[in-house]
mmCIF file as gemmi writes it, N, C-alpha and C atoms, coordinates in Angstrom:
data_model
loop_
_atom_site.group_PDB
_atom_site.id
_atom_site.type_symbol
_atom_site.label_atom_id
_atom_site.label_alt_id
_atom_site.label_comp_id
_atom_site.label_asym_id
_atom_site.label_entity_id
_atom_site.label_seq_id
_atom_site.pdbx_PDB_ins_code
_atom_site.Cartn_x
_atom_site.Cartn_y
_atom_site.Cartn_z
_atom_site.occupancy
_atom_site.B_iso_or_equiv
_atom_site.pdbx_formal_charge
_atom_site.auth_seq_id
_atom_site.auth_asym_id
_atom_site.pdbx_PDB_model_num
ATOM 1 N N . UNK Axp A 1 ? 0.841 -1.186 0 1 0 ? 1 A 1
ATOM 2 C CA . UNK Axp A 1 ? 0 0 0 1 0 ? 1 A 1
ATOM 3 C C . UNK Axp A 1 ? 0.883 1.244 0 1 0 ? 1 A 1
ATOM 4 N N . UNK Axp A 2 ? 0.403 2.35 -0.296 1 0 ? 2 A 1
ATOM 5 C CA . UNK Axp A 2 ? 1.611 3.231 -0.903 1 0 ? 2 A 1
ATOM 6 C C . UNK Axp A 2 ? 0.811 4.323 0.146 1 0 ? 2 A 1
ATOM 7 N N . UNK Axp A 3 ? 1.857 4.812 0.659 1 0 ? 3 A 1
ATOM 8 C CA . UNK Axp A 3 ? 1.276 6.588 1.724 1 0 ? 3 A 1
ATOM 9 C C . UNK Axp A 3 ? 0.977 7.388 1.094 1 0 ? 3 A 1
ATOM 10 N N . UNK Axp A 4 ? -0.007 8.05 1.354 1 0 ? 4 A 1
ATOM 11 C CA . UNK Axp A 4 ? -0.262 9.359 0.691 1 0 ? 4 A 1
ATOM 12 C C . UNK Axp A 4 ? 0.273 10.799 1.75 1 0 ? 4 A 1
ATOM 13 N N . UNK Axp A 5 ? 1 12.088 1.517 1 0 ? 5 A 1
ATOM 14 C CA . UNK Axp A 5 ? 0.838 12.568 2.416 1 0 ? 5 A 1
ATOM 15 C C . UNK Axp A 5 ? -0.058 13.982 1.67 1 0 ? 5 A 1
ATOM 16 N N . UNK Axp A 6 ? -0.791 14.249 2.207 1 0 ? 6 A 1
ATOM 17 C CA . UNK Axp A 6 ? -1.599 15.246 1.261 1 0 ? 6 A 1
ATOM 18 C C . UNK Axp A 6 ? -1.09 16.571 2.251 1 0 ? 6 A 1
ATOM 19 N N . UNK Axp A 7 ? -0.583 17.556 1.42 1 0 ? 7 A 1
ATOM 20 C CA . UNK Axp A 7 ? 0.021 18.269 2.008 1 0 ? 7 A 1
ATOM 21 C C . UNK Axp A 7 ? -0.471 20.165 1.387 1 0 ? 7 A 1
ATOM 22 N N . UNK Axp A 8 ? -1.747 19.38 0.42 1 0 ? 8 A 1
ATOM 23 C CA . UNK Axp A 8 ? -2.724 21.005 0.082 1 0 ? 8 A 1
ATOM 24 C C . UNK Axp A 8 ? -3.238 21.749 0.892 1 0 ? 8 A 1
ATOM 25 N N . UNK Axp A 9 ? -3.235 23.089 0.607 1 0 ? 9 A 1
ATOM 26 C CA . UNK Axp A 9 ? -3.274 23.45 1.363 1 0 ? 9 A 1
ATOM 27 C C . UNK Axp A 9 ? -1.991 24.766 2.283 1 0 ? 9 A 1
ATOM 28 N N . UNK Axp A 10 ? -1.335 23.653 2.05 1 0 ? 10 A 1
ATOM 29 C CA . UNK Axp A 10 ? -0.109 23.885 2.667 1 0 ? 10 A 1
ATOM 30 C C . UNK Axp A 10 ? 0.937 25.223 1.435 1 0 ? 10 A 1
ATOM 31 N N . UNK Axp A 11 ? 1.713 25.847 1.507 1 0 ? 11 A 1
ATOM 32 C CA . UNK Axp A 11 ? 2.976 26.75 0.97 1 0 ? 11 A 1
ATOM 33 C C . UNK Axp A 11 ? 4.394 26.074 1.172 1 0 ? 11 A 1
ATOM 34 N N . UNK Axp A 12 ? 4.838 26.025 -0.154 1 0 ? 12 A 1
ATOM 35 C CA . UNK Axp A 12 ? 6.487 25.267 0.096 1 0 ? 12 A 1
ATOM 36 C C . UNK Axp A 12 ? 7.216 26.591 1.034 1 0 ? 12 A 1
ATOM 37 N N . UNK Axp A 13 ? 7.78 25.914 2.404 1 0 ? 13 A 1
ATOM 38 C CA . UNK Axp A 13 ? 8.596 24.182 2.31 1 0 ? 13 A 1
ATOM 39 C C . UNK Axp A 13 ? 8.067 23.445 2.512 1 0 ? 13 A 1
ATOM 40 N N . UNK Axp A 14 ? 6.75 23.681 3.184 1 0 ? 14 A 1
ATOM 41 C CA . UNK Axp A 14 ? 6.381 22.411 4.077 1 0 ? 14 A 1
ATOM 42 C C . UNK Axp A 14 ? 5.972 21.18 3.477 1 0 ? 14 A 1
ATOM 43 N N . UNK Axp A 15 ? 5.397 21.096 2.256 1 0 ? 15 A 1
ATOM 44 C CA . UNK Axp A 15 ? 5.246 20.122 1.133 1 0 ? 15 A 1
ATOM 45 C C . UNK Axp A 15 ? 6.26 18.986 1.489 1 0 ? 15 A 1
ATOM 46 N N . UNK Axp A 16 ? 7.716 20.191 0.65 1 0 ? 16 A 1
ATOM 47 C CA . UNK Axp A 16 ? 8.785 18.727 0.787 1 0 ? 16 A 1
ATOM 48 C C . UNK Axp A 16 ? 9.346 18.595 2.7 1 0 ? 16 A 1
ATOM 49 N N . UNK Axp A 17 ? 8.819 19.372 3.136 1 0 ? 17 A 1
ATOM 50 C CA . UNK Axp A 17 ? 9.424 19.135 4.834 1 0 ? 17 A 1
ATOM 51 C C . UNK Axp A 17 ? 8.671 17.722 5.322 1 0 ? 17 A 1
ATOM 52 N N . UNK Axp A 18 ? 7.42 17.637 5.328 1 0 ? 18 A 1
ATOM 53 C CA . UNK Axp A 18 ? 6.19 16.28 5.426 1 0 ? 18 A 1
ATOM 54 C C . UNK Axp A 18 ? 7.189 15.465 4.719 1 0 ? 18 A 1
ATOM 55 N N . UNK Axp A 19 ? 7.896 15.298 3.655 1 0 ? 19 A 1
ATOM 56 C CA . UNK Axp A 19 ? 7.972 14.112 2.302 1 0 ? 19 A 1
ATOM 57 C C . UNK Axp A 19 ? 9.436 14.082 3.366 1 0 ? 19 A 1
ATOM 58 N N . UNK Axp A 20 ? 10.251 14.728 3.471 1 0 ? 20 A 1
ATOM 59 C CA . UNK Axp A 20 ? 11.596 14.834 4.098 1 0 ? 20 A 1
ATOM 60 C C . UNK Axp A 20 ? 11.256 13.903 5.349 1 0 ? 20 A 1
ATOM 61 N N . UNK Axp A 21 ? 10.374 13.906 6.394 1 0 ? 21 A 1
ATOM 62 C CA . UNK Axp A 21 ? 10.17 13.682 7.587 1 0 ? 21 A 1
ATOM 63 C C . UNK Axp A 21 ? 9.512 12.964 7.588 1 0 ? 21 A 1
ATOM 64 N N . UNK Axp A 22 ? 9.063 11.966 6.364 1 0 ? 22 A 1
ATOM 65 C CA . UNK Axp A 22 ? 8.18 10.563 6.46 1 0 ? 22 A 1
ATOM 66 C C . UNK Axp A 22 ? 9.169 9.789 5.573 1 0 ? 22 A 1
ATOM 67 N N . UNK Axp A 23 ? 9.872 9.833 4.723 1 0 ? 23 A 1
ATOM 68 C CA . UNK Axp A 23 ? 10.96 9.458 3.99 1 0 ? 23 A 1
ATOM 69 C C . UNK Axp A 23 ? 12.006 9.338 4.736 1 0 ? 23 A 1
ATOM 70 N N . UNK Axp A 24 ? 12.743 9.833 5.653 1 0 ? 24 A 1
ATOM 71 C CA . UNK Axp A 24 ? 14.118 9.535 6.628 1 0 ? 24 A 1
ATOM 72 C C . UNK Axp A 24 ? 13.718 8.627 7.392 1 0 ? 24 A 1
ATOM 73 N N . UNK Axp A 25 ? 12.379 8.407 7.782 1 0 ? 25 A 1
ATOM 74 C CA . UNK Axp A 25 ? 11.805 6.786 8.775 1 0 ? 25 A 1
ATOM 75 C C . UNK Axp A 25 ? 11.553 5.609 8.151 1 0 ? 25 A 1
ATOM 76 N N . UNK Axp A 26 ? 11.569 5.627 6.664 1 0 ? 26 A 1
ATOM 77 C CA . UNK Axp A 26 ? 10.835 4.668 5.685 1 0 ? 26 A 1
ATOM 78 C C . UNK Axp A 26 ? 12.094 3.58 5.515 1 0 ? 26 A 1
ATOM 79 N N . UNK Axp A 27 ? 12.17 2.269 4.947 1 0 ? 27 A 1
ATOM 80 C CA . UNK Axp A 27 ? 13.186 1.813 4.274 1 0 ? 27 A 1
ATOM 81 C C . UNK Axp A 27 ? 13.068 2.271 2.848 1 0 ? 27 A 1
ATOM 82 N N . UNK Axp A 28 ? 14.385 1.7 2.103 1 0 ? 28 A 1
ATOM 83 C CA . UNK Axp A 28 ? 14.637 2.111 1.018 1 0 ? 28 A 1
ATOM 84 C C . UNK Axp A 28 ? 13.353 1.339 0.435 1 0 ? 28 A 1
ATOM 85 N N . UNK Axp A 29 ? 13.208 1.301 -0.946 1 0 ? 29 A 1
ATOM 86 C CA . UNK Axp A 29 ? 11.845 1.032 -1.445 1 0 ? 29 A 1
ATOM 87 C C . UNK Axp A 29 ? 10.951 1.809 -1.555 1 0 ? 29 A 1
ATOM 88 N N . UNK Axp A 30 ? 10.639 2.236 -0.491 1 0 ? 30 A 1
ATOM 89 C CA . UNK Axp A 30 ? 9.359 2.542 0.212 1 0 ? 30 A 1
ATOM 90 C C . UNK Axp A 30 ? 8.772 3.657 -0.959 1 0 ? 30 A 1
ATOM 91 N N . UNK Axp A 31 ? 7.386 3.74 -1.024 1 0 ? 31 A 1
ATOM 92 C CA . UNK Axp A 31 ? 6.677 4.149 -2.459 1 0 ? 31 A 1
ATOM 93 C C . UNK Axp A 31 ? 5.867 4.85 -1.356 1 0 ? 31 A 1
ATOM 94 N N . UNK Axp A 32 ? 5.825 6.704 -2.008 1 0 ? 32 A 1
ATOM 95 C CA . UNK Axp A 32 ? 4.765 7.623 -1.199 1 0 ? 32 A 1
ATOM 96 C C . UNK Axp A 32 ? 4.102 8.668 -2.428 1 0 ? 32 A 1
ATOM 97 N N . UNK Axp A 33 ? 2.805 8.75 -2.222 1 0 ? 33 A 1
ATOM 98 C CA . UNK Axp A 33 ? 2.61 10.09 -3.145 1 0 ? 33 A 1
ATOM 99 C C . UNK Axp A 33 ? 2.024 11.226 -1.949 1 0 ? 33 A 1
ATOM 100 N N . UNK Axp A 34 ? 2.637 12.584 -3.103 1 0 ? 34 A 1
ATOM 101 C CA . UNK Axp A 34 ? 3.056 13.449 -2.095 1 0 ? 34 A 1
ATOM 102 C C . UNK Axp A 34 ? 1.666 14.411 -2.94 1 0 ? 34 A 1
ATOM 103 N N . UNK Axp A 35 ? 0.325 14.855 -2.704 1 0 ? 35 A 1
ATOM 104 C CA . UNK Axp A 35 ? -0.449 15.59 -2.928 1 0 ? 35 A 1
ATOM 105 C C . UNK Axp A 35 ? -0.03 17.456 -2.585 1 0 ? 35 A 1
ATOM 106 N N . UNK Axp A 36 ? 0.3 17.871 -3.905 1 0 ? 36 A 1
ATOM 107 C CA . UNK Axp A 36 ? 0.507 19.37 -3.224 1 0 ? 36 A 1
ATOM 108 C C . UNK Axp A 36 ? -0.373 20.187 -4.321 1 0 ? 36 A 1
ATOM 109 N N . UNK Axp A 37 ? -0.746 22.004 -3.509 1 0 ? 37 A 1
ATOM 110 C CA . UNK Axp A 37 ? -1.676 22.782 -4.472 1 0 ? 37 A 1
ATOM 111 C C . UNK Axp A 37 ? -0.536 23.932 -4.488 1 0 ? 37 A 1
ATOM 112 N N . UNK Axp A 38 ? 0.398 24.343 -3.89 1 0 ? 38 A 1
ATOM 113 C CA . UNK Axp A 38 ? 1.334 25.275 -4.372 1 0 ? 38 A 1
ATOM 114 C C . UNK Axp A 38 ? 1.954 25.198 -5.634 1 0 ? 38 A 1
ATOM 115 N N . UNK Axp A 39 ? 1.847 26.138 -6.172 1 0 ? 39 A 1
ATOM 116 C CA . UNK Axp A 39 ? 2.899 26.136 -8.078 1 0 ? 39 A 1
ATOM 117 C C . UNK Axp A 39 ? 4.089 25.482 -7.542 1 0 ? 39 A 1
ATOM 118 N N . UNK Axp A 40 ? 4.972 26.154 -6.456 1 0 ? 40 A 1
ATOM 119 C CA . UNK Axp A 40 ? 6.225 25.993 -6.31 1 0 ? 40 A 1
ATOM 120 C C . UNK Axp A 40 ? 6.606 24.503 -6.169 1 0 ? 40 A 1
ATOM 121 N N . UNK Axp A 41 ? 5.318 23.741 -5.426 1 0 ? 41 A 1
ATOM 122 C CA . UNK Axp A 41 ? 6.141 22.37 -5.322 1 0 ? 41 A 1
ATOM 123 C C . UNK Axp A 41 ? 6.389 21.815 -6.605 1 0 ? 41 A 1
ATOM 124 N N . UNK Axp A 42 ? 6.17 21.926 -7.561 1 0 ? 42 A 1
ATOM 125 C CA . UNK Axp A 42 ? 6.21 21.894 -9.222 1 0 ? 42 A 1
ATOM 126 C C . UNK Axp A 42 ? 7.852 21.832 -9.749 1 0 ? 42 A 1
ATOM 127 N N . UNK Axp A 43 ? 8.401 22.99 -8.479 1 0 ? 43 A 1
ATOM 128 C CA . UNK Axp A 43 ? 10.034 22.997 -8.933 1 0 ? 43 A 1
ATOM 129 C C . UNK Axp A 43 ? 10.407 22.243 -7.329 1 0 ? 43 A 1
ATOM 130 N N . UNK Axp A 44 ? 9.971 22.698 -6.374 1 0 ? 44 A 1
ATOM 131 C CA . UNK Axp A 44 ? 10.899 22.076 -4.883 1 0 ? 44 A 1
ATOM 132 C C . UNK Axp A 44 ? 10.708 20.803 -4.665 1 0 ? 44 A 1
ATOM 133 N N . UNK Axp A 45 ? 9.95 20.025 -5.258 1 0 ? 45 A 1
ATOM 134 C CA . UNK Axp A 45 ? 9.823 18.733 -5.649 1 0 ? 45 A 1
ATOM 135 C C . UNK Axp A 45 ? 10.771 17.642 -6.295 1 0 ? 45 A 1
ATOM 136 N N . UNK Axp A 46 ? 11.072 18.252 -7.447 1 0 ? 46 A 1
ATOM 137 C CA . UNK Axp A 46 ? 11.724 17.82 -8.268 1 0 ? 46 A 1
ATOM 138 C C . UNK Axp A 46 ? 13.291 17.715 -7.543 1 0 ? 46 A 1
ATOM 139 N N . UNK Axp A 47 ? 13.656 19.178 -7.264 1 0 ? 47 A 1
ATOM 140 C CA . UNK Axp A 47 ? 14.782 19.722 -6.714 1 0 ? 47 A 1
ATOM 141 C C . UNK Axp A 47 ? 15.155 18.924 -5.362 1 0 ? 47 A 1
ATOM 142 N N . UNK Axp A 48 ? 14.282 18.613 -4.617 1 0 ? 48 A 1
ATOM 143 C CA . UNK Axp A 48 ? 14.222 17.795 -3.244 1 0 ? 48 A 1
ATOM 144 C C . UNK Axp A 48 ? 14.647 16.751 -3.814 1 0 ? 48 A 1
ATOM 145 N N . UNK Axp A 49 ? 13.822 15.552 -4.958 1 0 ? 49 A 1
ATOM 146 C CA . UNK Axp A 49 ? 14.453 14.483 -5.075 1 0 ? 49 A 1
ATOM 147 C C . UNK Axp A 49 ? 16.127 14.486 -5.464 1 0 ? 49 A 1
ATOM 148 N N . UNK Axp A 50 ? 16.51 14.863 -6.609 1 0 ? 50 A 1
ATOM 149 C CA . UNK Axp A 50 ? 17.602 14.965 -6.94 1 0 ? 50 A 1
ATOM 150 C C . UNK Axp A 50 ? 18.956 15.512 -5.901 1 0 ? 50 A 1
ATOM 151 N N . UNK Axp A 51 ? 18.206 16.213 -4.971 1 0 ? 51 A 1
ATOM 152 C CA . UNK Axp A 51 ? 19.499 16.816 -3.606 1 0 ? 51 A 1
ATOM 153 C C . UNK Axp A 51 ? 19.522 15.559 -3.185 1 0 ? 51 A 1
ATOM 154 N N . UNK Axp A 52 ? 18.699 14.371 -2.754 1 0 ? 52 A 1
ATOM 155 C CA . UNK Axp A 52 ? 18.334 13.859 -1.797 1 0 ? 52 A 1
ATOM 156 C C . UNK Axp A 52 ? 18.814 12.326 -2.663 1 0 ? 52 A 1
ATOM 157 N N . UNK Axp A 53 ? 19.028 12.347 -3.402 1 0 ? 53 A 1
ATOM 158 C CA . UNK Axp A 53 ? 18.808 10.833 -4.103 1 0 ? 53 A 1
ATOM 159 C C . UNK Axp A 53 ? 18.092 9.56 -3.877 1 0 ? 53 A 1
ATOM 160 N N . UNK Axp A 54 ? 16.701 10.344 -4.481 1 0 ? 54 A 1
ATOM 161 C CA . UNK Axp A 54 ? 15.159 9.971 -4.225 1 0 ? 54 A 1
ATOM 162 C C . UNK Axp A 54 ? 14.564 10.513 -5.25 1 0 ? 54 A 1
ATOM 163 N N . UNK Axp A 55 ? 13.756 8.891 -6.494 1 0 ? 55 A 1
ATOM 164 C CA . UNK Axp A 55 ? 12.925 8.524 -7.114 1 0 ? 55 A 1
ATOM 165 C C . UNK Axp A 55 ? 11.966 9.406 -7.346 1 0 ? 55 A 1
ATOM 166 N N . UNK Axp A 56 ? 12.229 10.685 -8.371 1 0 ? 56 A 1
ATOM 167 C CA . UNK Axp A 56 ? 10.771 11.475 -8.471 1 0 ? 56 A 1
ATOM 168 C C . UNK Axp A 56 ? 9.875 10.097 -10.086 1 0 ? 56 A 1
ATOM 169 N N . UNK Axp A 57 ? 9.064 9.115 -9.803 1 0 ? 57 A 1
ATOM 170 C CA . UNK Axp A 57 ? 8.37 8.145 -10.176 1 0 ? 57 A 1
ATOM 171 C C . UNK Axp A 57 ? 7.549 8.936 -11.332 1 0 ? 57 A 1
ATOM 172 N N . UNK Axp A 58 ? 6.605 9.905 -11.15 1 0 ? 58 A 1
ATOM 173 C CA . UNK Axp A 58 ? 6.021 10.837 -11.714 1 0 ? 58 A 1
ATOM 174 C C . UNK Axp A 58 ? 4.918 11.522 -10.926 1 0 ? 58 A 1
ATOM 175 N N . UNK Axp A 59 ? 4.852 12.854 -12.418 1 0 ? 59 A 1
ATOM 176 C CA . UNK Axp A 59 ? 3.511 14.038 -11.654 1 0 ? 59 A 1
ATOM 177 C C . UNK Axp A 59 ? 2.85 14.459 -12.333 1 0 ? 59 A 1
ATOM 178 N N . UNK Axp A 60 ? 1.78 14.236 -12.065 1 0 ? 60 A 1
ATOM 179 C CA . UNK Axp A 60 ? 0.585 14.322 -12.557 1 0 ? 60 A 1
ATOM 180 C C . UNK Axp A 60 ? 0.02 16.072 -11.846 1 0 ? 60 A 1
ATOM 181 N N . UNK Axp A 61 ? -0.717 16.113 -12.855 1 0 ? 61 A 1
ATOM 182 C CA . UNK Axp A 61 ? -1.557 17.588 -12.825 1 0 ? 61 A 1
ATOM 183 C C . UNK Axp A 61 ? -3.317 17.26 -12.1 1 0 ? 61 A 1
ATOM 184 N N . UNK Axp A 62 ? -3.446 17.59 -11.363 1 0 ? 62 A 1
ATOM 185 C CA . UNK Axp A 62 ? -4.819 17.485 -10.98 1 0 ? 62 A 1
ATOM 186 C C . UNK Axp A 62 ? -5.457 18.147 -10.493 1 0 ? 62 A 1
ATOM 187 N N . UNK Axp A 63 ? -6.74 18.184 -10.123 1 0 ? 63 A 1
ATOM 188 C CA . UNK Axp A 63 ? -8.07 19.351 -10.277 1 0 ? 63 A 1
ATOM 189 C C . UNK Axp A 63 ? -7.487 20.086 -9.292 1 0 ? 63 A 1
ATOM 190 N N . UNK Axp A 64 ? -6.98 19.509 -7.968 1 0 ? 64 A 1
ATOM 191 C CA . UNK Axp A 64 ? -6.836 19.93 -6.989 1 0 ? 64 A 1
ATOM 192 C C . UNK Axp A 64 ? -5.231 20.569 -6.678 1 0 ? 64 A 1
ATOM 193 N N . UNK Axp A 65 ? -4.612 19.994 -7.916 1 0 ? 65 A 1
ATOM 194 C CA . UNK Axp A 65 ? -2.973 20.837 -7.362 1 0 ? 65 A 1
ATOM 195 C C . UNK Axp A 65 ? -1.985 19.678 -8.427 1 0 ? 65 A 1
ATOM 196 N N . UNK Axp A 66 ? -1.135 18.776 -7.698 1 0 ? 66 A 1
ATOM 197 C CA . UNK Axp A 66 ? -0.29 18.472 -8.383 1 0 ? 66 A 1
ATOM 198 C C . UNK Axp A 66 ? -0.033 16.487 -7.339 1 0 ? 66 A 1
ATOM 199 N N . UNK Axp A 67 ? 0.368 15.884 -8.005 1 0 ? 67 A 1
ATOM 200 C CA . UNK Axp A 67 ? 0.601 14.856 -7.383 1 0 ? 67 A 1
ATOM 201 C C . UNK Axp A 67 ? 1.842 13.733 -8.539 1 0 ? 67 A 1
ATOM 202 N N . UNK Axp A 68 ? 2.708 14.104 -7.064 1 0 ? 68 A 1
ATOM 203 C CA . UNK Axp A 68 ? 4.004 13.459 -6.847 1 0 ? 68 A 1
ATOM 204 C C . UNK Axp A 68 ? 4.067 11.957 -6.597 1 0 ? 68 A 1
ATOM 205 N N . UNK Axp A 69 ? 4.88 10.724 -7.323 1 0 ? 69 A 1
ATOM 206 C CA . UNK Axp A 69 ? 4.991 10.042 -6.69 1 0 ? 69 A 1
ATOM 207 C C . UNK Axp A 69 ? 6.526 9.603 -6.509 1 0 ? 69 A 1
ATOM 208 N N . UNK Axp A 70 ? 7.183 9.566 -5.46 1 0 ? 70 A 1
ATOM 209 C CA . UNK Axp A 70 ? 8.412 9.233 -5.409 1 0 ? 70 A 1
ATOM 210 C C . UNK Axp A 70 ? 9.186 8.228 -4.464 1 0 ? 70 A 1
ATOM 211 N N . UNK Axp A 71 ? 9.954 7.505 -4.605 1 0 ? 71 A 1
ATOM 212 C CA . UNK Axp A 71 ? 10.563 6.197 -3.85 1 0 ? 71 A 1
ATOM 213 C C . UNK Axp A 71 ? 11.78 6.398 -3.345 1 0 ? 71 A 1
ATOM 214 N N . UNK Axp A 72 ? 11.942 5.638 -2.65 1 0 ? 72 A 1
ATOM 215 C CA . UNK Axp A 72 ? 13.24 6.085 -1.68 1 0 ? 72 A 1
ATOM 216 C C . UNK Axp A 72 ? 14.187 4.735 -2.363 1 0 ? 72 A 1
ATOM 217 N N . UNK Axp A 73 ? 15.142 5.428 -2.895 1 0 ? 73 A 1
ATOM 218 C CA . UNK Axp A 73 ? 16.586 4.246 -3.495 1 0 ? 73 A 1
ATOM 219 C C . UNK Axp A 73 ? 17.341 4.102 -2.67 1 0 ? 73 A 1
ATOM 220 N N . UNK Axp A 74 ? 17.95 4.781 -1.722 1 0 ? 74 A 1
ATOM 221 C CA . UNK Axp A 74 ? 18.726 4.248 -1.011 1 0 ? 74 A 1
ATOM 222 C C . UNK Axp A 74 ? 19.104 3.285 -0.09 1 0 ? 74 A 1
């Protein structure tokens, strides 16, 4: 079963801060989608995985904002 953390609502950072702070407890594998309505998580998203070396899976555009799904490789 895959986590959702729905994080609309919300203004980056806190988007990737939730994904940061449920991802450092997870094992590697581990599969989460990250629900955000800020434009910005659009770029701090992306940017988070690649600092972090962590699976941006894909993102989808939706009614409500944007949805992330990304896996933890390490």
């Amino acid at each position: 079963m895959t986590h959702i953390i729905d994080a609309r609502g919300h203004r980056c950072p806190v988007p990737t801060l939730k994904l940061r702070r449920y991802l450092a407890e997870q094992p590697a594998g581990t599969t989460v989608v990250l629900l955000a309505d800020d434009p910005m998580a659009q770029i701090d998203v992306p940017h988070f995985c690649n600092q972090n070396s962590y699976l941006l899976l894909s993102t989808e555009t939706a009614a409500e904002g944007w949805r992330f799904e990304i896996c933890r490789a390490d």
